[in-house]
C-alpha positions as a LaTeX table, in Angstrom:
\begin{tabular}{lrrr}
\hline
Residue & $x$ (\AA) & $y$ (\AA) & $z$ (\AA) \\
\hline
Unk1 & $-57.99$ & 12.55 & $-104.30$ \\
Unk2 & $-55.62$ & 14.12 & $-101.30$ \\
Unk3 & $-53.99$ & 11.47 & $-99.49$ \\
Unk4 & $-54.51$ & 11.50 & $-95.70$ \\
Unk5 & $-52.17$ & 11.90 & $-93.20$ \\
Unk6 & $-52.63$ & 10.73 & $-89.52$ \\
Unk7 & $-51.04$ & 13.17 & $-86.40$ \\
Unk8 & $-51.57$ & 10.92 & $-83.07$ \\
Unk9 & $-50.66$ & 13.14 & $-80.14$ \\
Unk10 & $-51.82$ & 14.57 & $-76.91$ \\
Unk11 & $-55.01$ & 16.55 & $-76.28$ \\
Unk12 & $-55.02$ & 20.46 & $-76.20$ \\
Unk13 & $-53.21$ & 21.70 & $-72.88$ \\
Unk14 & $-50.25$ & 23.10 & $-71.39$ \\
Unk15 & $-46.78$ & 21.60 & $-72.76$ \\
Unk16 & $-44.81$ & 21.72 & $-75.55$ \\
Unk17 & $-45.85$ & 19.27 & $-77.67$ \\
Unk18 & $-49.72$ & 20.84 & $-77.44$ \\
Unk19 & $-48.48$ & 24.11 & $-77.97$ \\
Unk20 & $-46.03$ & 22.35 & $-80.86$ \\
Unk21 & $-49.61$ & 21.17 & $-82.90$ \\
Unk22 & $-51.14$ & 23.85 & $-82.04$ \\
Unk23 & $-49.08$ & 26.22 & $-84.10$ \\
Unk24 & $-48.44$ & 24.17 & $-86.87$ \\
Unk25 & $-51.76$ & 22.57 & $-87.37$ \\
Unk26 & $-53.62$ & 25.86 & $-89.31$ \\
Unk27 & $-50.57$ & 25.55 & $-91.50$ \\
Unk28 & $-50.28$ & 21.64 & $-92.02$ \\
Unk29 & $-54.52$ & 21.51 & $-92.68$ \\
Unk30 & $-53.98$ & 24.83 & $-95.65$ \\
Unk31 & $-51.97$ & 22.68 & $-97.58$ \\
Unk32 & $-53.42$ & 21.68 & $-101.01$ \\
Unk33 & $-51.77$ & 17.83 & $-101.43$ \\
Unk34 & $-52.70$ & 16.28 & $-98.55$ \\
Unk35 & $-55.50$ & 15.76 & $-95.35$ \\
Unk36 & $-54.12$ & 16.10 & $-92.03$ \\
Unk37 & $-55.93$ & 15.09 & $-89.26$ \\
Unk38 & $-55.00$ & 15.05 & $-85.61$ \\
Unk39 & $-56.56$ & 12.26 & $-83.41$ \\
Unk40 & $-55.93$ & 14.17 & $-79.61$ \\
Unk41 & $-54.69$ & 11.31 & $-76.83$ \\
Unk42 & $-54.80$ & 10.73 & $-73.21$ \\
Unk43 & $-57.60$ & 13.51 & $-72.60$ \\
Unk44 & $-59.60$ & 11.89 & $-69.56$ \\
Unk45 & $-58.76$ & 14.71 & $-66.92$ \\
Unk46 & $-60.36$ & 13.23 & $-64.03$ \\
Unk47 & $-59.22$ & 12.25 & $-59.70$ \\
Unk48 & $-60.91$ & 8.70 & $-60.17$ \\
Unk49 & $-58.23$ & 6.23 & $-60.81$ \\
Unk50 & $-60.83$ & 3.68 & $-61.93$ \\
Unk51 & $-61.59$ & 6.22 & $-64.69$ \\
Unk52 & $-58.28$ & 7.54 & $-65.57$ \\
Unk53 & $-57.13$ & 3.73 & $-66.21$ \\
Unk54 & $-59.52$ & 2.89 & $-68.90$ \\
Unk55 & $-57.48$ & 6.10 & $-71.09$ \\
Unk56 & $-55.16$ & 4.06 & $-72.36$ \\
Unk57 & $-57.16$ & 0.85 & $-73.78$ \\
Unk58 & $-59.45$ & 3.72 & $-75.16$ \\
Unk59 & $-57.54$ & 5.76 & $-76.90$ \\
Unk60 & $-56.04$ & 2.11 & $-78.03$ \\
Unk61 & $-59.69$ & 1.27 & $-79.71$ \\
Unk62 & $-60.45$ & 4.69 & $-81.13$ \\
Unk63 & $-56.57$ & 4.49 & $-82.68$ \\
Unk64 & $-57.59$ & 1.31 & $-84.41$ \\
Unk65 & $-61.38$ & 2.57 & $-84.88$ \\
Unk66 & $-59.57$ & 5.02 & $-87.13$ \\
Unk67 & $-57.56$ & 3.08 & $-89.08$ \\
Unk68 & $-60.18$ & 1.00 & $-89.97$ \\
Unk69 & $-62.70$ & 3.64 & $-90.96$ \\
Unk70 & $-60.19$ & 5.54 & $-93.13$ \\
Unk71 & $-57.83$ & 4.62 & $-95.59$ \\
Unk72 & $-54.40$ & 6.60 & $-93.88$ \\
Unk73 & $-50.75$ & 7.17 & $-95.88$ \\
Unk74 & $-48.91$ & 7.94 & $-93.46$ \\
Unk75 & $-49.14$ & 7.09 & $-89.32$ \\
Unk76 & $-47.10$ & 10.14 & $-87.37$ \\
Unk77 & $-46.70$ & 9.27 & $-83.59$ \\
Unk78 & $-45.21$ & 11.36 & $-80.71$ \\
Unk79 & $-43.98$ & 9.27 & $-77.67$ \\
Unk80 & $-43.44$ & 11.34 & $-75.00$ \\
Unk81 & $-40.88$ & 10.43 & $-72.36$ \\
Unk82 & $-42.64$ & 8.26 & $-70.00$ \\
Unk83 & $-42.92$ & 4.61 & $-70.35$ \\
Unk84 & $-46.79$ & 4.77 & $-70.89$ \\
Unk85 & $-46.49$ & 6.50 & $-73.38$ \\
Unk86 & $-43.60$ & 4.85 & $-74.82$ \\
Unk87 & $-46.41$ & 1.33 & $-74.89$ \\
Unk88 & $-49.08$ & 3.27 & $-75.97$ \\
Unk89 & $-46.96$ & 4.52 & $-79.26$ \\
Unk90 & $-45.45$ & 1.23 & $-79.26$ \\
Unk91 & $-48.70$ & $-0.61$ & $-80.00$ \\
Unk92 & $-49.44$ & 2.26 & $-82.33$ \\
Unk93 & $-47.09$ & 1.45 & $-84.39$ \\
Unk94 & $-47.71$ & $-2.01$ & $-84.49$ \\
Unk95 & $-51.49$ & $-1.60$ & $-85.45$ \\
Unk96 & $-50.06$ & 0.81 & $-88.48$ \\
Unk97 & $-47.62$ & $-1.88$ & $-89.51$ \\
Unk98 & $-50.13$ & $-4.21$ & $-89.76$ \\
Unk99 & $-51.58$ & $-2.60$ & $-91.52$ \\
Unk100 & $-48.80$ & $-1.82$ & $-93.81$ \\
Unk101 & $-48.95$ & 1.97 & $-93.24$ \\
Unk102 & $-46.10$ & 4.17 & $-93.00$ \\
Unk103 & $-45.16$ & 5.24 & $-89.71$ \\
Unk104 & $-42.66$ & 8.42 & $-88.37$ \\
Unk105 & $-41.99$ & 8.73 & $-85.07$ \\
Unk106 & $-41.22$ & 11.94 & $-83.10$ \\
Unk107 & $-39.06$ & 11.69 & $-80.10$ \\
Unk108 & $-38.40$ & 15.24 & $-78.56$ \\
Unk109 & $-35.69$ & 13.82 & $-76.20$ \\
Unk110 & $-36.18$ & 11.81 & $-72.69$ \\
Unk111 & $-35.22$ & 12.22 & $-69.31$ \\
Unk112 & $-31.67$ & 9.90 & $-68.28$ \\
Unk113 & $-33.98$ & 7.89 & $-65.54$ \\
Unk114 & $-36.44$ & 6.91 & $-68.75$ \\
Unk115 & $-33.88$ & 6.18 & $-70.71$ \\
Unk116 & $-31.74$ & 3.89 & $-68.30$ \\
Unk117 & $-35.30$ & 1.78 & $-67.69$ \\
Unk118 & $-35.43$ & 1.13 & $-71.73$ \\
Unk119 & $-32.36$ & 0.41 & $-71.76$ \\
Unk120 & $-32.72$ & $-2.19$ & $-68.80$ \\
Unk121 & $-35.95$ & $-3.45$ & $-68.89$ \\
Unk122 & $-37.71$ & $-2.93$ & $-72.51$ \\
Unk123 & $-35.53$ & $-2.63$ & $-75.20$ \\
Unk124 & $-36.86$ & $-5.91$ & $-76.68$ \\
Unk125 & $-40.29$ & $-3.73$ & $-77.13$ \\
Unk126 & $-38.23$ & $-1.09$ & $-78.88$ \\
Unk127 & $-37.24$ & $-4.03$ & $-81.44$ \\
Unk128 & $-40.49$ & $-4.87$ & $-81.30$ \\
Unk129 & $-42.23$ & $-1.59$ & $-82.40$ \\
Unk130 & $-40.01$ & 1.20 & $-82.57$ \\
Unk131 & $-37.57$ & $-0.57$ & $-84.52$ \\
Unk132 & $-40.11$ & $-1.12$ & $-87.44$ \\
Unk133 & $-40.86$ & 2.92 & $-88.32$ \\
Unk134 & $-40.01$ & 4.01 & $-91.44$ \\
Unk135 & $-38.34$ & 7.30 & $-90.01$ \\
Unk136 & $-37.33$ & 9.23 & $-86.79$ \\
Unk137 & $-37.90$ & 12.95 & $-86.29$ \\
Unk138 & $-35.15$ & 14.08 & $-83.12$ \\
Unk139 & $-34.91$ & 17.74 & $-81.93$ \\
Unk140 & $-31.62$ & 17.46 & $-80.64$ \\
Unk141 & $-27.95$ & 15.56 & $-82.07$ \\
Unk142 & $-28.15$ & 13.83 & $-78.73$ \\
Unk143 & $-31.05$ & 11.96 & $-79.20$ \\
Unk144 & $-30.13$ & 11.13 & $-82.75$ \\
Unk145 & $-26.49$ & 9.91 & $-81.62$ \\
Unk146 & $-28.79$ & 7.47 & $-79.28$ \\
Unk147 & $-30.66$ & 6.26 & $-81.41$ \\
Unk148 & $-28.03$ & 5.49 & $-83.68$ \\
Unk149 & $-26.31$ & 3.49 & $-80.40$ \\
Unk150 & $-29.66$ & 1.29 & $-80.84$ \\
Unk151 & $-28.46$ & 0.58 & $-84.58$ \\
Unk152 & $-31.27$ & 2.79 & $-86.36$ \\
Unk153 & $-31.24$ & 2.02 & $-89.88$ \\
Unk154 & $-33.94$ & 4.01 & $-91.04$ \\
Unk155 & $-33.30$ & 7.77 & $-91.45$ \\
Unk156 & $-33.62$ & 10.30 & $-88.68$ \\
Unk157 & $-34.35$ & 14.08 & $-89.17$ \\
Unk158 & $-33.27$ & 16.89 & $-86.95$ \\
Unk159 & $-36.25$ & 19.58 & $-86.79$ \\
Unk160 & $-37.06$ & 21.96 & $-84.18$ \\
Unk161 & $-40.33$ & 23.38 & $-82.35$ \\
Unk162 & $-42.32$ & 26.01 & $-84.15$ \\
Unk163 & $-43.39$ & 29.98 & $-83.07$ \\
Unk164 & $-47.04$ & 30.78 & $-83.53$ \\
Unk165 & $-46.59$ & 33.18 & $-86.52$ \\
Unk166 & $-50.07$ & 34.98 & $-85.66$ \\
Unk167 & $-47.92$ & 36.12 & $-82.47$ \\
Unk168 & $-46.06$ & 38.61 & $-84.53$ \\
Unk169 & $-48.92$ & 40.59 & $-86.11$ \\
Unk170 & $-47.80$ & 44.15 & $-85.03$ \\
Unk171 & $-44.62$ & 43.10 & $-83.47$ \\
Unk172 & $-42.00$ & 45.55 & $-84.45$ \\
Unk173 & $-38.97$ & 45.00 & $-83.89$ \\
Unk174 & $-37.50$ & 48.67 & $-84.44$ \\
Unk175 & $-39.95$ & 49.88 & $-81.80$ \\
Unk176 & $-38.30$ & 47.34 & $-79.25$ \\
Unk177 & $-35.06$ & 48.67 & $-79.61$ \\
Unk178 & $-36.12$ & 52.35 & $-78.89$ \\
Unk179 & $-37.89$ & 51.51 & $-76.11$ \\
Unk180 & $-34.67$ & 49.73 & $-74.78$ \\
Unk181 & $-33.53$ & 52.52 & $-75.57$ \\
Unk182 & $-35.27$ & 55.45 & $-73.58$ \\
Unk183 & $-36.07$ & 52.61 & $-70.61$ \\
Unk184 & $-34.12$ & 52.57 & $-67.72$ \\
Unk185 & $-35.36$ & 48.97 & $-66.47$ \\
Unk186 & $-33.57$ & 45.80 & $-67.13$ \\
Unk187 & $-36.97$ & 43.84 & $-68.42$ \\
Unk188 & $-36.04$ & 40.05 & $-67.70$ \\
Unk189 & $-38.49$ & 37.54 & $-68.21$ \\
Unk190 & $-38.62$ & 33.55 & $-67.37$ \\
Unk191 & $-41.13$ & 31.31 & $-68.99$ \\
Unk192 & $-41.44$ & 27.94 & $-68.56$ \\
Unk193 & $-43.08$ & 25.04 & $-65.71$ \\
Unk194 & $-41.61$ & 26.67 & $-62.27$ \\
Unk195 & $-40.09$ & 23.34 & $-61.80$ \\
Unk196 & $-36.34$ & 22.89 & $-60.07$ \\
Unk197 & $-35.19$ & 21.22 & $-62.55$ \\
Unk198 & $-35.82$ & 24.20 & $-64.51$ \\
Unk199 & $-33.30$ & 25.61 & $-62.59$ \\
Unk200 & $-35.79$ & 28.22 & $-60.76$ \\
Unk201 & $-34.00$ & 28.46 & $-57.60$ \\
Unk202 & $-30.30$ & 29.12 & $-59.42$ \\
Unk203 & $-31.81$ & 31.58 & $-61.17$ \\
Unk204 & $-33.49$ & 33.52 & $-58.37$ \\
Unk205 & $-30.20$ & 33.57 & $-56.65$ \\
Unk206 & $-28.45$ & 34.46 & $-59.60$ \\
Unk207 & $-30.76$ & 37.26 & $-59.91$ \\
Unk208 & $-29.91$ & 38.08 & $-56.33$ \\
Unk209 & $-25.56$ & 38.38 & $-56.97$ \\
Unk210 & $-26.84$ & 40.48 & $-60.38$ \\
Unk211 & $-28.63$ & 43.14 & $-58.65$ \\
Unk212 & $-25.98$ & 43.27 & $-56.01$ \\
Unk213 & $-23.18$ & 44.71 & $-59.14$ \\
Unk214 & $-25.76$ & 47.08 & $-60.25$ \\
Unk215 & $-25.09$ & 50.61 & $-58.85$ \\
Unk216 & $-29.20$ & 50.95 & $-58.42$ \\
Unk217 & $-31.63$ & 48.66 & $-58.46$ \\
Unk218 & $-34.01$ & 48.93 & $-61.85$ \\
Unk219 & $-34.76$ & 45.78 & $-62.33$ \\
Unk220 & $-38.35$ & 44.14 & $-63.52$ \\
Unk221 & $-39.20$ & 40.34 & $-63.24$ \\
Unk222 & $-41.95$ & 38.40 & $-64.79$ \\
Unk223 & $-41.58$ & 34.55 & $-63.82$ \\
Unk224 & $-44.48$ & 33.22 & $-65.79$ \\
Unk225 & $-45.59$ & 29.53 & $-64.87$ \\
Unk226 & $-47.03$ & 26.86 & $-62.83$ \\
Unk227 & $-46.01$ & 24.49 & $-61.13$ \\
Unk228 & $-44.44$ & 22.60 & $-57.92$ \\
Unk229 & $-41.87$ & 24.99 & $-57.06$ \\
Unk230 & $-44.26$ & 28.14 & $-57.45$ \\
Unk231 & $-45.02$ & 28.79 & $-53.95$ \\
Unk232 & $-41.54$ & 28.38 & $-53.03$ \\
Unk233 & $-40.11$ & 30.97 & $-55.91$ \\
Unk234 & $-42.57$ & 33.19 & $-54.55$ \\
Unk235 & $-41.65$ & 32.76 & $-50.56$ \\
Unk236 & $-37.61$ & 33.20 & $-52.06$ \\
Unk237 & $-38.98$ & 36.29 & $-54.01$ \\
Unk238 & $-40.78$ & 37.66 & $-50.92$ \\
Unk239 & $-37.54$ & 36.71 & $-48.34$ \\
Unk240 & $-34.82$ & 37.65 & $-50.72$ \\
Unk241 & $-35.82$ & 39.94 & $-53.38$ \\
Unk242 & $-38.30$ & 41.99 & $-52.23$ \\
Unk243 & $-36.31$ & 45.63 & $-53.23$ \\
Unk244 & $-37.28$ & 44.88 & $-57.32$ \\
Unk245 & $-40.43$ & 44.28 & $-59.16$ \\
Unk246 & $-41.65$ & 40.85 & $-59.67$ \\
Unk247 & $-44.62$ & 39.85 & $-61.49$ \\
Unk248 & $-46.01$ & 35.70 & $-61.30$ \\
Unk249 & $-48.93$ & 35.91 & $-63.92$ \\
Unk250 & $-49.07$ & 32.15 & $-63.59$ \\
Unk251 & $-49.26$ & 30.07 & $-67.20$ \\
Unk252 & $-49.74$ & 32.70 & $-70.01$ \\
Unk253 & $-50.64$ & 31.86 & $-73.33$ \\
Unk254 & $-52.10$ & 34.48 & $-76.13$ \\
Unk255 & $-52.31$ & 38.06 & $-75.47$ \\
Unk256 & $-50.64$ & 37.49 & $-72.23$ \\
Unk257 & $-47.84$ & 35.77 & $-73.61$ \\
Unk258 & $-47.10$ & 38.14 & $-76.72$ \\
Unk259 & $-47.34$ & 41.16 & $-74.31$ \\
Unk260 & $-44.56$ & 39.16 & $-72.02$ \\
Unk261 & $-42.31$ & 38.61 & $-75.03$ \\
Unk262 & $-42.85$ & 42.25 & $-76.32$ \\
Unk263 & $-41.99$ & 44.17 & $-73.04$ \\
Unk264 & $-39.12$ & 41.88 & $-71.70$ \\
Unk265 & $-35.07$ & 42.00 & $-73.55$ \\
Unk266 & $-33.68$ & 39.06 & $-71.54$ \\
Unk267 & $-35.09$ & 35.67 & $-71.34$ \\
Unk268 & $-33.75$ & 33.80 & $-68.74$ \\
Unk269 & $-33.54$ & 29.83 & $-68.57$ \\
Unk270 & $-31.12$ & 27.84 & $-66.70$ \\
Unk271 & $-32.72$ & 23.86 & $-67.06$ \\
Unk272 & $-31.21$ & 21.09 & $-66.22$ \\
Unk273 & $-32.73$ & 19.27 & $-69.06$ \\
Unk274 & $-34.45$ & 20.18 & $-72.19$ \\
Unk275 & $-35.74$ & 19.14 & $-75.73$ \\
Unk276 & $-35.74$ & 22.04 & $-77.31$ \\
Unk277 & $-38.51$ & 24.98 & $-74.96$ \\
Unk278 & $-41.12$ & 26.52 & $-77.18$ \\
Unk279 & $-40.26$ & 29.22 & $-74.85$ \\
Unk280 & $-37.05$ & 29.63 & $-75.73$ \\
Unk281 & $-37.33$ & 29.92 & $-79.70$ \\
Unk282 & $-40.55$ & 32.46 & $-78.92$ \\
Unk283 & $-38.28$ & 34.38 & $-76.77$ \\
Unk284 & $-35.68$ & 34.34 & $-79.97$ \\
Unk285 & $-38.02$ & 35.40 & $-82.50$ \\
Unk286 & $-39.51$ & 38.79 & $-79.91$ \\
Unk287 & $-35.97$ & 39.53 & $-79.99$ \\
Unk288 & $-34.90$ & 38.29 & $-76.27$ \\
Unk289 & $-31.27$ & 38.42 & $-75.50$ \\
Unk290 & $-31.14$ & 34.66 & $-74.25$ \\
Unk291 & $-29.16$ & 33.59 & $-70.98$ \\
Unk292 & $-29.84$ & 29.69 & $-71.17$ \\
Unk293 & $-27.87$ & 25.98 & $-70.63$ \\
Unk294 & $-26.66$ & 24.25 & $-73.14$ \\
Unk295 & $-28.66$ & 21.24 & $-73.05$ \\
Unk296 & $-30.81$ & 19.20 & $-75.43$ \\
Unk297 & $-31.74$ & 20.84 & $-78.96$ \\
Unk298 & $-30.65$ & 23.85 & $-77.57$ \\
Unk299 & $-26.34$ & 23.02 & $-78.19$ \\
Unk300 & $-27.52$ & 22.03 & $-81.11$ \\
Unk301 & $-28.39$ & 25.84 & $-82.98$ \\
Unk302 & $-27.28$ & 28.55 & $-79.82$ \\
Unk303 & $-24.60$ & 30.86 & $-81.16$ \\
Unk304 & $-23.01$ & 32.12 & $-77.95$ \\
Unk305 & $-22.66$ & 35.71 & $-77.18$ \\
Unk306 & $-24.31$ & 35.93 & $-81.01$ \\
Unk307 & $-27.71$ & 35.27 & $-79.83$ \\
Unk308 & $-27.23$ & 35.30 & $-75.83$ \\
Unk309 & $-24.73$ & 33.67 & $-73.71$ \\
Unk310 & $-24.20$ & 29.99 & $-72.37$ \\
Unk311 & $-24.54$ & 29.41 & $-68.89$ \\
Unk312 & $-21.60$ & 26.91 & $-68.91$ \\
Unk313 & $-22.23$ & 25.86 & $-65.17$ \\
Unk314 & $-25.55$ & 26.03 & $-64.13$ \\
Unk315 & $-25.00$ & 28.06 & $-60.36$ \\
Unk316 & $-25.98$ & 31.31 & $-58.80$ \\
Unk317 & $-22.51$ & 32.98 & $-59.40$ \\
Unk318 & $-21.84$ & 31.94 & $-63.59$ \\
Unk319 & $-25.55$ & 32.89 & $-64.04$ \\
Unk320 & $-25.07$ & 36.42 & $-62.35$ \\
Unk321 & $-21.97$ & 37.00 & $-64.74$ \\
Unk322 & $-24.12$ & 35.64 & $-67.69$ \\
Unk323 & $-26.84$ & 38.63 & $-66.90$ \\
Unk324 & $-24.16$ & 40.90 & $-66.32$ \\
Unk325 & $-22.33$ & 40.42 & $-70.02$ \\
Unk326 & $-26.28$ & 40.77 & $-71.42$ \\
Unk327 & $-26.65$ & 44.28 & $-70.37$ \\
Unk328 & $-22.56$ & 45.80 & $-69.86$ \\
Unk329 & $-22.95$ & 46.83 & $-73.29$ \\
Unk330 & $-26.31$ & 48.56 & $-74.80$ \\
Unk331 & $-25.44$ & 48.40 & $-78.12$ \\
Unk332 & $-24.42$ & 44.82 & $-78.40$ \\
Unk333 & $-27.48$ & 43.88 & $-76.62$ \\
Unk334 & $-29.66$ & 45.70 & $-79.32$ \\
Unk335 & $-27.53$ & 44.01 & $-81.92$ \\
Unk336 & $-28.28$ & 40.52 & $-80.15$ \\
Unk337 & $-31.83$ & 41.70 & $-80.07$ \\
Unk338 & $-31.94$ & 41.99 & $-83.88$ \\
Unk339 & $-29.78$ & 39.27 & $-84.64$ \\
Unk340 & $-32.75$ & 36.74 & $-83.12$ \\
Unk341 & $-35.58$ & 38.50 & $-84.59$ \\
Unk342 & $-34.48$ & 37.58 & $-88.04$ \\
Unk343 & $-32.95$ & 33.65 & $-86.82$ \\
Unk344 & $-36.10$ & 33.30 & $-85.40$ \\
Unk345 & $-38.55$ & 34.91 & $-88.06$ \\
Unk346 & $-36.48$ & 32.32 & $-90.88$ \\
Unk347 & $-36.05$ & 29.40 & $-88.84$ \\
Unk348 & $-38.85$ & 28.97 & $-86.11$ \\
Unk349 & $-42.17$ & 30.39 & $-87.56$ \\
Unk350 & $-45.04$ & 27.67 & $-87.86$ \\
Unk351 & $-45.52$ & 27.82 & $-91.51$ \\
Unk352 & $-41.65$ & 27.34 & $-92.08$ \\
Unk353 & $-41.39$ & 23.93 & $-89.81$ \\
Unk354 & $-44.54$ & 23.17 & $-91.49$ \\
Unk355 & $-43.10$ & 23.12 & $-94.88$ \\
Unk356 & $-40.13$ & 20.91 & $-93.68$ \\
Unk357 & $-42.57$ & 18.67 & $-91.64$ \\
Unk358 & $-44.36$ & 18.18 & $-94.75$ \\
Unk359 & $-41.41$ & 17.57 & $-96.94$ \\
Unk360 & $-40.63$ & 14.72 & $-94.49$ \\
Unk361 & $-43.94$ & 13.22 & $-95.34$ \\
Unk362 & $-43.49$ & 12.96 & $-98.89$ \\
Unk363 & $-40.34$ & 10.68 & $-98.81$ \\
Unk364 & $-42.67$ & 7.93 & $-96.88$ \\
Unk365 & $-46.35$ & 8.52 & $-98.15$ \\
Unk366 & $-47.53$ & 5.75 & $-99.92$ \\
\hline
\end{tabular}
């Protein structure tokens, strides 16, 4: 008989831990050893508060209603960075323990405010829950070298997010570099939430000093996204860059996505904070010369000027030069451009992080 395996995480929509499951799932549920299944979180989308608040003490009893109708090996949890749910998890864990079920833990990274507020105010539940997992999963050294502050004793694994490997069914990568080839246009693409901590705003003026060196303008944009900042990108765009082509196809996912990643050579992505973007390692595997910060997971792996370049201070001016040094020199670019392909198609690919996900499991299952 397969032993079962239990994925708690949140329901099917836009982020990066969906789109994390979403990948890997096919490829975690093919395997012959064990049964995976994946009990979807927090998925009352609704204005009423008074309905929105009973989420939480229901996803609580269908948690428990789970563990008590099934006989699980292995809990897997993915607290997110919010105190919510950083409780939520917390009393998932407990119920596992009780249970004496294994439990891992995956902590993509959290924002400095979260953290602070743990630190402050609920560390004891940390001790109380977190503290009692048999194993952490990070994405980034940072997070590990925190958790180690918090005297982890149990072991904690560095992984990263995953590429859809269905994306790159008729991808070729030869046929990218002669088209960047024969095309004049500089094809630069940003994908993520148009947030400003994403650093939207330094990057449109960025873009503004870059098309100022270039001795015509042949420039075309995609900024694919929603959210807050949107309507302001798009009045900057309007005010400020209206000589070049700019495309805002909102959130893309599928055909829409591959057909971003397949026309664009420069992915552009100067955050303020990170775990480590789907977007980015996506952009990596199409080939994308990458102009990014290095923050999070993303320090962790990025080979500078090897795979893009580090935007070392995140303004207008150092992201300018950054797009400047991608394109001065055709060839290098196309070498960049293969370079990724082949990081990306050995390290990122869903099946890949699903074999290492799964040979996590098996030091734990009981």
């Amino acid at each position: 008989m397969k032993k079962k395996i239990l994925i708690v995480g949140p329901h099917n929509s836009e982020g990066g831990v969906s789109n994390y499951y979403n990948n890997i799932l096919p490829c975690l549920k093919n395997n012959e050893k064990y049964d995976i299944d994946y009990l979807s979180i927090g998925n009352i989308t609704t204005k009423i508060n008074s309905l929105r608040l009973i989420t939480a003490p229901m996803d609580q009893l269908r948690y428990n209603y789970s563990l008590f109708n099934q006989k699980y090996n292995l809990i897997h949890v993915n607290p997110s960075f919010d105190l919510r749910s950083f409780l939520r998890d917390g009393l998932f864990i407990l119920a596992a323990k009780r249970n004496k079920i294994p439990v891992i833990a995956f902590f993509r990274a959290w924002e400095k405010n979260f953290e602070k507020s743990l630190e402050k105010n609920w560390k004891w539940f940390f001790n109380l829950t977190y503290k009692k997992v048999d194993a952490f999963i990070v994405l980034s050294d940072e997070t590990r070298q925190k958790l180690n502050s918090w005297n982890i004793s149990v072991p904690i694994f560095k992984e990263t997010t995953t590429v859809n490997e269905e994306f790159l069914k008729g991808f070729n990568i030869n046929e990218k570099v002669s088209n960047i080839n024969k095309d004049e246009k500089i094809r630069i693409l940003f994908l993520s939430r148009i947030e400003k901590e994403k650093g939207i705003f330094e990057f449109l003026e960025g873009l503004k000093i870059f098309k100022n060196k270039l001795s015509k303008n042949k420039i075309t944009l995609t900024i694919a996204g929603n959210g807050t900042a949107l309507n302001s990108a798009k009045k900057y765009v309007k005010k400020e860059l209206s000589d070049i082509e700019v495309y805002f196809p909102g959130y893309i996912t599928g055909s829409e996505k591959i057909k971003a990643l397949k026309e664009n050579y420069i992915y552009c992505l100067p955050s303020y904070a990170e775990g480590m973007p789907n977007s980015l390692l996506e952009a990596i595997t199409f080939g994308l010369c990458s102009v990014v910060t290095p923050v999070g997971g993303i320090k962790d792996f990025f080979e500078n000027e090897k795979m893009g370049y580090l935007i070392k201070e995140n303004n207008p001016k150092c992201i300018a030069e950054n797009l400047f040094n991608a394109i001065k020199d055709k060839e290098n670019l196309i070498n960049i451009i293969k370079y990724n392909h082949e990081y990306g198609k050995n390290k990122f690919l869903s099946s890949n992080v699903a074999s290492r996900l799964i040979s996590i499991y098996e030091k734990f299952i009981i």
